[in-house]
C-alpha positions in Angstrom: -6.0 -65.8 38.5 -3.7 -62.9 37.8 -4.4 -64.2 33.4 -8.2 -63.6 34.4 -8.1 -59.9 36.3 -5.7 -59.1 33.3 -7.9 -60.4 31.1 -11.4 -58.2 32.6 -8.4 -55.2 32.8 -7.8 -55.0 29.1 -11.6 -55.6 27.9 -12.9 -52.8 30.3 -10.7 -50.6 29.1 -11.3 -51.6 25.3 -15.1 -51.0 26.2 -14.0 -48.0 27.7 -12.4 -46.5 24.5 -15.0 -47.5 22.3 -17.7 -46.0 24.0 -15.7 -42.5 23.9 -14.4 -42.6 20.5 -18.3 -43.5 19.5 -19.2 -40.0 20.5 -18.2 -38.0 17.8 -20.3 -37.0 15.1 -20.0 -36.6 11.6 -19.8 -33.2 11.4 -17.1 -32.8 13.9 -15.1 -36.1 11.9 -15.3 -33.9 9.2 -14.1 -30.6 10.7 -11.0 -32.8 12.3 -9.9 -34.5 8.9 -10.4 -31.2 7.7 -8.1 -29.5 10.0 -5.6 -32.9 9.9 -5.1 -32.2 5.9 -4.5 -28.8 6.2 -1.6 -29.8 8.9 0.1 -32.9 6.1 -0.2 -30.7 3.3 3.6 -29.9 2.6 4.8 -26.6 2.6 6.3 -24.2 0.7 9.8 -25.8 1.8 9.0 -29.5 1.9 8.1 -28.5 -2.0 11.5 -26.3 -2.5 13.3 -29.6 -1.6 11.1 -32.4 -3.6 12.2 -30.1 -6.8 16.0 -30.3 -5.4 16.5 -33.4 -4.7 14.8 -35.0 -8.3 
């Protein structure tokens, strides 16, 4: 019994996060991989120290 409300738990909330993660559009994808680049794109510094270290 305790397998089967387990079970319904975890599916609900799978459902659950689909069904929010569906929501976003295109163009906002966009702006947020946009923004997410911007963020890993290395720095000045991070750059400084890939010359040092090779």
């Amino acid at each position: 019994m305790r397998r089967i409300y387990f079970f319904i738990f975890v599916t609900i909330i799978f459902l659950y996060s689909q069904a929010i993660f569906s929501q976003e559009t295109d163009e906002v994808s966009a702006e947020m991989m946009k923004v997410w680049m911007e963020y890993m794109t290395p720095g000045p510094m991070h750059e400084m120290m890939a010359k040092k270290c090779w």
